[in-house]
N, C-alpha and C positions, 0 to 999 in steps of 0.2 A: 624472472626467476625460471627456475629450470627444477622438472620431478621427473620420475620416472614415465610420465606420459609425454612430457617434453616441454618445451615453453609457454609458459600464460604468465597473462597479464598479473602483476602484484596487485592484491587490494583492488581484485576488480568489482568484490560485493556478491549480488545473487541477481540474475535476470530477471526481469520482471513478468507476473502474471499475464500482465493488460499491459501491450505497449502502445503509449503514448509519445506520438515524437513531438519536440521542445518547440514551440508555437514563439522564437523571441519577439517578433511583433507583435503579438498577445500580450506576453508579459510584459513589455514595454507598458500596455497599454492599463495593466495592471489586474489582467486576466493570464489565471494557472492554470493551463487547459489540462493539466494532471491533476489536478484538484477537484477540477470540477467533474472529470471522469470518475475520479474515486467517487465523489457524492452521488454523483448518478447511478453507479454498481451499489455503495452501499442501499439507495434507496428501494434499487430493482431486488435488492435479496430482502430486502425487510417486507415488501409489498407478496414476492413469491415464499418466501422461507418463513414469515414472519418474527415477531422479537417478542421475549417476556424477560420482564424484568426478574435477573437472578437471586432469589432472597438472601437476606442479611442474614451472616451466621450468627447463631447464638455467641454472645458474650463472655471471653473466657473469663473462667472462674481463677483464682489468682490468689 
């Protein structure tokens, strides 16, 4: 495709945060080294940032 800035990729998506390049001999092996990266980050932000559970809204009335 073609815009005023000039040609890009169709449907290229959004680049990612954390890059992780495609491990096929991993996933062969039936390890997502993208996966396991994500669980590692989410871990490291719960351990730094920590998590509380977001309360249940009250029930609408009806």
């Amino acid at each position: 495709m073609f815009d005023e800035n000039g040609w890009f990729k169709e449907g290229h998506g959004v680049d990612p945060d954390i890059n992780v390049p495609e491990d096929l001999g991993a996933m062969a092996k039936g390890v997502d080294p993208q996966l396991e990266k994500a669980i590692e980050t989410v871990m490291e932000l719960i351990k730094t940032k920590g998590f509380t559970i977001p309360k249940v809204p009250a029930a609408e009335i009806r």
